[in-house]
N, C-alpha and C positions, 0 to 999 in steps of 0.2 A: 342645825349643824353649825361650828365655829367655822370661821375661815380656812383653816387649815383640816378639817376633818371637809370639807367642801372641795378645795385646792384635790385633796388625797382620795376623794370620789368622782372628780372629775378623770386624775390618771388611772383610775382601775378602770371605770368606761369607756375610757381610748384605748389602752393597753387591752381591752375586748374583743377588739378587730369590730365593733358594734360603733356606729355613728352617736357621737352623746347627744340627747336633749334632757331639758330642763326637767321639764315635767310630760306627765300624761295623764288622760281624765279623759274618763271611759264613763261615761253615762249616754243611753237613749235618751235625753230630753236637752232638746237642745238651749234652753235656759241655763239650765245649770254646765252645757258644757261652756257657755259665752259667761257667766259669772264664775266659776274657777278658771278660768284664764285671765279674764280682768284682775282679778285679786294677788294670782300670780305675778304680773307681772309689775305691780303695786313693790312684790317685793323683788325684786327684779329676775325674777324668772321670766327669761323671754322667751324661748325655745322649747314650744311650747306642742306637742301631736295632743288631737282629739282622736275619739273610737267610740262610736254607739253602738258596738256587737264585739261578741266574744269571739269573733272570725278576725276581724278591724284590732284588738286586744292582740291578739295571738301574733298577726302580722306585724304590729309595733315590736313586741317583745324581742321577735325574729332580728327584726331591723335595727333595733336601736336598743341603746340602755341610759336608765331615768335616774333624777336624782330622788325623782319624788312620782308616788301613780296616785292619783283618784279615783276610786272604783266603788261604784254606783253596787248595792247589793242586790237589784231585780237587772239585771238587761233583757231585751226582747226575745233572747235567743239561749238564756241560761240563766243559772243564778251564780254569783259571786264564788260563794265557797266553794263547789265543785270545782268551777276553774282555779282558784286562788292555791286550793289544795296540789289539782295536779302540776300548776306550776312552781309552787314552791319545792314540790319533790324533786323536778328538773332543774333547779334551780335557776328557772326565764326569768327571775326578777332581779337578780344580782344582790347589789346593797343597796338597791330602791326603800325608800319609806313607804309604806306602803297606808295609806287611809282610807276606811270605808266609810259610804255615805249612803244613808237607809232613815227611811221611817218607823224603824223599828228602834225601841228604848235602848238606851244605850245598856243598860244591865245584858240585853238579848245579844246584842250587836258584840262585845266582849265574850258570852258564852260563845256564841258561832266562830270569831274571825281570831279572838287573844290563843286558840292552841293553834292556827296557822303562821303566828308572831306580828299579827297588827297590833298594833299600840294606838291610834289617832281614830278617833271616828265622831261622824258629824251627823248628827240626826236631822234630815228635811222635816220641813224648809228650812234648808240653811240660811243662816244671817251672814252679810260680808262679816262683820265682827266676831264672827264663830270660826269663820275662815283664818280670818287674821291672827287668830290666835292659835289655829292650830300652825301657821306657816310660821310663826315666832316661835314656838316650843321645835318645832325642827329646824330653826336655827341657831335654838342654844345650843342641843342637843351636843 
């Protein structure tokens, strides 16, 4: 995102009555939830909620609104797109970017998540460098 489409996503999440953070990054393993926070804040995303359950997901959403979500496509307690779907009909995600991260080819990962309107997705194991670049494509954006 540019500065000014950033600046103008930061007042729609205040204007929420929703507490803003950065990011969020919903995966059960907690590797990857301590390497997308590292990377994040690389670019200076510091405000940063983790969530290893779709309960932990739901309650962020509740709480707070993001510039950016990570969201793991197995969690312990659900799969990705069923939640992803029913939240985006409610509309819990606001104008979050939203990126899936799956061992699944990216060809699969595009059929399941591009008609809920994800755009970003990162196939495990992820490389910080795979990260990096999807966190510079949503900030030209």
């Amino acid at each position: 995102m540019s500065r000014g489409a950033i600046a103008a996503s930061a007042r729609a999440r205040r204007a929420s009555g929703k507490a803003a953070r950065d990011i969020l990054v919903v995966d059960d393993d907690p590797f990857f939830l301590a390497l997308f926070s590292k990377i994040g804040r690389r670019f200076n995303y510091t405000d940063i909620e983790l969530a290893q359950t779709v309960g932990e997901l739901a309650y962020c959403l509740d709480n707070y609104s993001f510039q950016v979500i990570f969201l793991d496509h197995q969690l312990l307690d659900g799969f990705s797109t069923a939640v992803l779907k029913d939240l985006r009909q409610n509309n819990r995600f606001g104008d979050a970017v939203v990126v899936v991260a799956s061992g699944f080819a990216r060809a699969r990962l595009i059929e399941l998540y591009g008609p809920l309107g994800v755009r970003f997705y990162l196939r495990k194991p992820v490389s910080p460098a795979e990260m990096a670049d999807v966190f510079t494509a949503i900030r030209s954006r």
